[in-house]
C-alpha positions as CSV (number, residue, x, y, z in Angstrom):
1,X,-32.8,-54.4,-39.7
2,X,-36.1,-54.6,-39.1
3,X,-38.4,-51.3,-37.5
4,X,-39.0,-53.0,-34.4
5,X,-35.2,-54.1,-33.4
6,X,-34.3,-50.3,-34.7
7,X,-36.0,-48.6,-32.4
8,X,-35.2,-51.2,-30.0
9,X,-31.5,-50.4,-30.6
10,X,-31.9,-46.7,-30.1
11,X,-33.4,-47.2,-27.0
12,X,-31.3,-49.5,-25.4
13,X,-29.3,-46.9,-22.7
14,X,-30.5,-47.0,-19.0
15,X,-27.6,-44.3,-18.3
16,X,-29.5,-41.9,-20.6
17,X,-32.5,-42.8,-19.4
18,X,-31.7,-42.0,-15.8
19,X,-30.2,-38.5,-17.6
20,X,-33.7,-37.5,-18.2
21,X,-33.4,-38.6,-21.7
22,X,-37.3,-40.2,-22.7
23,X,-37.1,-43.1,-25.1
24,X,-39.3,-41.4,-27.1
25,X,-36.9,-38.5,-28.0
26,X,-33.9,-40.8,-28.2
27,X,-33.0,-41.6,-31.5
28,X,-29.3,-42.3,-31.3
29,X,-26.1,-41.2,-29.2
30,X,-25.0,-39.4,-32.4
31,X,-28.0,-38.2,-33.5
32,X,-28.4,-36.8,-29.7
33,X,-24.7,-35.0,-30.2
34,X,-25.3,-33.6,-33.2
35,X,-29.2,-31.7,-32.2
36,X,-27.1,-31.1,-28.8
37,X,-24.0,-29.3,-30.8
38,X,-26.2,-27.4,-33.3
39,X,-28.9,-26.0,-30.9
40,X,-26.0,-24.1,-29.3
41,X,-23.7,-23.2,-32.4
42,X,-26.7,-22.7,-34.6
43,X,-24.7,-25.0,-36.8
44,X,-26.7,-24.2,-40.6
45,X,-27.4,-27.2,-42.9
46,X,-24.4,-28.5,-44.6
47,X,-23.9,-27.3,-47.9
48,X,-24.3,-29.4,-51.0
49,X,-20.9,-29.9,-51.9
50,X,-20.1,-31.5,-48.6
51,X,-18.8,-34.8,-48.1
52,X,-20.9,-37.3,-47.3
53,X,-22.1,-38.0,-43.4
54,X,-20.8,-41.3,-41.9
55,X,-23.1,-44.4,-41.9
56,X,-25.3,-44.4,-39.1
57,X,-22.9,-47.6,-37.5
58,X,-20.1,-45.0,-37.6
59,X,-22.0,-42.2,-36.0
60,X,-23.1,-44.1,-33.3
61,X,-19.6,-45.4,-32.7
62,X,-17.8,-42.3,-32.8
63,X,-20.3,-41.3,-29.9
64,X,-19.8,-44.0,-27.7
65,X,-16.3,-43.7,-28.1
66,X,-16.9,-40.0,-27.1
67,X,-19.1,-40.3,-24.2
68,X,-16.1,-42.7,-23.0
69,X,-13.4,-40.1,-23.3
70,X,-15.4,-37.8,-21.5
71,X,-16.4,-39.9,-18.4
72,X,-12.6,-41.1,-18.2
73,X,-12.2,-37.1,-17.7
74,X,-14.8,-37.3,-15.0
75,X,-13.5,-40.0,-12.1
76,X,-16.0,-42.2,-10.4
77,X,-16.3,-41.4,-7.0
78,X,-15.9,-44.7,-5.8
79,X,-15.2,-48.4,-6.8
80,X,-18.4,-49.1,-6.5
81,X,-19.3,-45.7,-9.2
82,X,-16.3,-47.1,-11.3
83,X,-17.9,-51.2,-11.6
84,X,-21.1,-49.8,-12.5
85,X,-20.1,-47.2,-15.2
86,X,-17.8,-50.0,-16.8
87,X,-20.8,-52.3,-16.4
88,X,-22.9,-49.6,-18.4
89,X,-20.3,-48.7,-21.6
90,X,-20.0,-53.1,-21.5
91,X,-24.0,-53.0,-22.1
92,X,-24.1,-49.9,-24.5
93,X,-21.2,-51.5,-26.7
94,X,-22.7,-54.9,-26.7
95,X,-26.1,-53.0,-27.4
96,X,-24.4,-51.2,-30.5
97,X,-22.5,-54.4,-31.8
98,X,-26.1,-56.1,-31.5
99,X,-28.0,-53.3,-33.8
100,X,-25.3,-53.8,-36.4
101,X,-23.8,-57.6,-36.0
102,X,-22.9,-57.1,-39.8
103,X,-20.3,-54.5,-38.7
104,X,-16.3,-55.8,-37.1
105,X,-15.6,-52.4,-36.7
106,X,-18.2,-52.4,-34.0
107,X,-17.5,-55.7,-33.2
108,X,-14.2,-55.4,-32.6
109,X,-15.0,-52.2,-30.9
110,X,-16.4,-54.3,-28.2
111,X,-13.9,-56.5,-27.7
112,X,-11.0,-53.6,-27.3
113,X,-13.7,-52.0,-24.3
114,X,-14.2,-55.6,-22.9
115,X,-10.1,-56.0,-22.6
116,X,-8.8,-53.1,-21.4
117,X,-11.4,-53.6,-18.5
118,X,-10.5,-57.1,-17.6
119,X,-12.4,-59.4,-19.9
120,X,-10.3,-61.4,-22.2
121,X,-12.9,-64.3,-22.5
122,X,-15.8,-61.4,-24.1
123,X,-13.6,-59.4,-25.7
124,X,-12.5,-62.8,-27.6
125,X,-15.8,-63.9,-28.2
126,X,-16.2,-60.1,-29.8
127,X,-13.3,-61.0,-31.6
128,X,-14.6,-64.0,-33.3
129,X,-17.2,-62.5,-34.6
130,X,-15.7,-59.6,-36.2
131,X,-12.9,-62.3,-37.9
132,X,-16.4,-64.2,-39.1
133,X,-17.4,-61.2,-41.1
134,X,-13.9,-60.3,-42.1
135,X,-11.7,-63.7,-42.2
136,X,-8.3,-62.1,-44.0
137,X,-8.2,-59.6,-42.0
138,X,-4.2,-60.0,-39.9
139,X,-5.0,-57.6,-37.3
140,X,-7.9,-59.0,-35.7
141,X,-6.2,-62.7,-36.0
142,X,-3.3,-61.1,-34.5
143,X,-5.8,-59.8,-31.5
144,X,-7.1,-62.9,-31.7
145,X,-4.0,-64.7,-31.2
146,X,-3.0,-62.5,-27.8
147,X,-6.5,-63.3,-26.4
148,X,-5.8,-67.2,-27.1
149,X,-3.1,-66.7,-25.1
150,X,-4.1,-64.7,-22.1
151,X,-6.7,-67.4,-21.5
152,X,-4.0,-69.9,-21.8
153,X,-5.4,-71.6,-25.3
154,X,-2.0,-72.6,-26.8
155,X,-3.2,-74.4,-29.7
156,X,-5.4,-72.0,-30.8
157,X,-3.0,-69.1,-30.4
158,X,-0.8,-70.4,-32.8
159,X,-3.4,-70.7,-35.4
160,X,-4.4,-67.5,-35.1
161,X,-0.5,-65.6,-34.7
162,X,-0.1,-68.0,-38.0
163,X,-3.4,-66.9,-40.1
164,X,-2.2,-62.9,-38.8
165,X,1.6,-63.9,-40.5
166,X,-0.2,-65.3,-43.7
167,X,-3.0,-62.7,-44.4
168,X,-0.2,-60.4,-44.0
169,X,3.2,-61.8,-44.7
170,X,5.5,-58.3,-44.8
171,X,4.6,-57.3,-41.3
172,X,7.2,-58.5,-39.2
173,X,5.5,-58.1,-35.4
174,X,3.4,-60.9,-36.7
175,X,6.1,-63.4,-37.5
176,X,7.5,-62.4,-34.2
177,X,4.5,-62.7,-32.3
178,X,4.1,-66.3,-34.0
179,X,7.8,-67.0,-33.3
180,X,7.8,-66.4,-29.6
181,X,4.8,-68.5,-29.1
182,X,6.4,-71.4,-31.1
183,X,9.4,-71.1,-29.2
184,X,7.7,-70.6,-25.5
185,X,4.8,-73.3,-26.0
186,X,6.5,-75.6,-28.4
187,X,6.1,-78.9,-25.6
188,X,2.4,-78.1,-26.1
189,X,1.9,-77.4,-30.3
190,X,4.2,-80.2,-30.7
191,X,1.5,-82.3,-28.7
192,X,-1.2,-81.1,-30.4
193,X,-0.7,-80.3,-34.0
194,X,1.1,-82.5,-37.0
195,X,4.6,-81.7,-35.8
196,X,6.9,-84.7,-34.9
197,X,8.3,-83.3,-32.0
198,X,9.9,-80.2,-29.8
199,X,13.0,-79.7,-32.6
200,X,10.1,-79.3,-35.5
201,X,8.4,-76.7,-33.5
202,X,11.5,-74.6,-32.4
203,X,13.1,-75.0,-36.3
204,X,9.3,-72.6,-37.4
205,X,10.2,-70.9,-34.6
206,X,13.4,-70.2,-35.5
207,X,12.0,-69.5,-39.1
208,X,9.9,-66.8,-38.0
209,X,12.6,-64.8,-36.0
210,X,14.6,-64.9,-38.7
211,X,11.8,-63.7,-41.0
212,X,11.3,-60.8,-38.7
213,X,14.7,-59.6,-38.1
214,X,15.4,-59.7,-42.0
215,X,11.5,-57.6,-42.3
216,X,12.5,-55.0,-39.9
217,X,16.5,-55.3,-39.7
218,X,17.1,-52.4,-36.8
219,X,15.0,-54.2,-34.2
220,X,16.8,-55.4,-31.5
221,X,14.4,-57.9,-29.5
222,X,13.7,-59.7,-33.3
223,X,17.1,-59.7,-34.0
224,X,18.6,-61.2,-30.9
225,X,15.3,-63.3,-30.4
226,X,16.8,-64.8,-34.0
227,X,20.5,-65.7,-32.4
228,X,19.4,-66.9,-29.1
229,X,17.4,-69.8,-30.8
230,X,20.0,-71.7,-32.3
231,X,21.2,-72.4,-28.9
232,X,17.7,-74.9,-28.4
233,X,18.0,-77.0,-31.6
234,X,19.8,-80.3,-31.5
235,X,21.9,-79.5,-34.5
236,X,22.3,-75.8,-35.1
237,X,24.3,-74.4,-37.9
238,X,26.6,-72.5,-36.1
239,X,28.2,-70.1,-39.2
240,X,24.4,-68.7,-39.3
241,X,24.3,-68.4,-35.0
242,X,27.6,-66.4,-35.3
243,X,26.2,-64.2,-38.2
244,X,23.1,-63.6,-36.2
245,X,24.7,-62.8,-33.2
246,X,27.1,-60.8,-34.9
247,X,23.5,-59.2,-36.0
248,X,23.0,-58.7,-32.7
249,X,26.3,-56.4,-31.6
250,X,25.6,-54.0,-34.6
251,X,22.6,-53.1,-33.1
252,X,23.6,-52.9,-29.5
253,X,27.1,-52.0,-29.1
254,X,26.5,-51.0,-25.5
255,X,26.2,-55.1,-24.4
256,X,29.6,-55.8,-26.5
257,X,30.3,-57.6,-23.6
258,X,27.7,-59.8,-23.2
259,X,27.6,-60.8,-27.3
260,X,31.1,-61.4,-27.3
261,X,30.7,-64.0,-24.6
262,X,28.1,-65.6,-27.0
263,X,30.6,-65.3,-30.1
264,X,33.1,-66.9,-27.8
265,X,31.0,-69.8,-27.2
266,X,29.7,-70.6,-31.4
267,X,33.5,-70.5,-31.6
268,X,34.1,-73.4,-29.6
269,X,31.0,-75.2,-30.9
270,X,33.2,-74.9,-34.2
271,X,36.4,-76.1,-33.0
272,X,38.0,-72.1,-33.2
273,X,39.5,-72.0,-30.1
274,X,41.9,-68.9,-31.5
275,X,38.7,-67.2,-32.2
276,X,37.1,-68.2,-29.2
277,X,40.0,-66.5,-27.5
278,X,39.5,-63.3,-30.0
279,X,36.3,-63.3,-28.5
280,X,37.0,-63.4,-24.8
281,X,40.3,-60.8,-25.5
282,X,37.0,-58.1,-26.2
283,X,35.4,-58.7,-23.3
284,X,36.4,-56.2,-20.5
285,X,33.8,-56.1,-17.6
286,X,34.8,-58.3,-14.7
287,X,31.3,-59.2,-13.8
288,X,32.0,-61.9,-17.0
289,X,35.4,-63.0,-15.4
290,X,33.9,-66.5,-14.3
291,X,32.2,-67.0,-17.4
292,X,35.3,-66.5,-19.2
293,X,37.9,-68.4,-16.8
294,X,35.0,-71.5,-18.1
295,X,35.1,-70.9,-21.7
296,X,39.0,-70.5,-21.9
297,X,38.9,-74.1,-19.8
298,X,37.2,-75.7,-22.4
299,X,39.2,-74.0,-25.6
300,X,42.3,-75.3,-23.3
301,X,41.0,-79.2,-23.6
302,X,40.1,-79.1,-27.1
303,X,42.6,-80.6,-29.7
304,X,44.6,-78.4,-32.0
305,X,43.5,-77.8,-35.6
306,X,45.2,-80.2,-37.8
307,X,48.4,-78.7,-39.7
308,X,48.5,-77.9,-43.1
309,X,49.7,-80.5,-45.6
310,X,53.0,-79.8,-46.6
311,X,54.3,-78.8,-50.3
């Protein structure tokens, strides 16, 4: 960085200014913390065997991230207090992430301040630049992917959730996060992307909760995510939806109830009415009585299981 944009960048803070901070003092936030701390500890030099200081990038981020802690202690007296000290940290960490555009830390720095105060479309932009200087990196793809979303960009949501599941194929929030947008925008990706249809997109999805579930086996939400799929695709394989839900009343043994309805149902998709009636038998609470009057309707109309050959 050239002397000219340095100082520049260590200058760039109105709020200190009006703090009675001169520019000509101001060398950096952290350099201002550190003179601050050691004029009233009468801190001595570090010794020689100490570890080395953080970058100057790191410094200065570590400040800003300070002097946000401490004004969230400190509450505005008004809205109108509140807009302008958000408006202030948006300026001092776009300043920061414009002395050191080399740096996604401070990039994606940015973007996390720009988001939590109601700015999806910087904090993406933010984003994209920090994924420019590191492209495998799954968490920021994975941001990425969220922010897509929130600012209703299907299609690039999915490429994203999927570049987060393939930089980092053993973390199983990512193939879930991938999954559920499959699954919830598959009209759309099927529109826009090389996939035939609706079935194509929901058979990844389904893919992708399953991936999940077996990554991180005690999770509820991917494992019953993983059963209620099959009940979308035109030609499910039913053994594996009765597995999965069966998945499913492991890990929540409190909703027996519920599941069992479900088991009762992949029964009859298999021609089991006995089993389908096994099923129902388990279920107890009356709130299910009509559902189960319906199901043991249908077991009722469906043909008897052919005998076995005689010896």
């Amino acid at each position: 960085m050239d002397t000219s944009r340095r100082v520049a960048c260590q200058t760039s803070s109105g709020a200190w200014h009006q703090r009675g901070v001169s520019p000509a003092n101001f060398v950096c936030v952290a350099g201002f913390f550190a003179l601050l701390t050691a004029a009233h500890l009468g801190a001595p030099p570090p010794p020689a065997s100490a570890a080395p200081a953080p970058a100057a990038w790191q410094q200065e981020l570590d400040a800003l991230r300070l002097l946000e802690g401490t004004l969230s202690f400190a509450p505005a007296r008004d809205p109108a207090e509140g807009a302008e000290r958000e408006e202030r940290l948006i300026r001092r960490y776009r300043a920061l992430a414009d002395c050191y555009p080399d740096r996604a830390a401070v990039h994606k720095a940015s973007g996390d301040y720009a988001h939590r105060h109601g700015r999806p479309g910087e904090a993406l932009a933010d984003f994209l630049r920090a994924q420019a200087l590191e492209p495998a990196d799954a968490d920021t793809a994975d941001t990425l992917g969220s922010l897509e979303l929130e600012l209703g960009r299907t299609r690039e949501a999915n490429e994203q959730f999927r570049r987060a599941v393939n930089a980092s194929p053993d973390n199983a929030a990512y193939h879930f996060a991938l999954a559920n947008t499959l699954f919830l925008f598959r009209h759309e990706i099927a529109a826009s992307s090389a996939l035939s249809d609706d079935q194509a997109v929901l058979g990844q999805a389904l893919a992708e909760f399953r991936r999940a579930a077996e990554l991180t086996p005690g999770r509820l939400a991917y494992a019953q995510g993983y059963a209620e799929t099959f009940y979308m695709l035109s030609q499910p394989d039913w053994e594996q939806a009765r597995t999965a839900w069966k998945a499913v009343l492991a890990l929540d043994p409190a909703n027996a109830d519920y599941v069992n309805t479900h088991l009762a149902r992949i029964s009859l998709r298999l021609k089991q009415p006995a089993e389908a009636e096994g099923n129902l038998t388990l279920v107890r609470d009356p709130r299910f009585d009509a559902v189960k009057a319906k199901l043991r309707e249908q077991a009722t109309r469906m043909p008897p299981p052919p005998s076995p050959p005689s010896r």
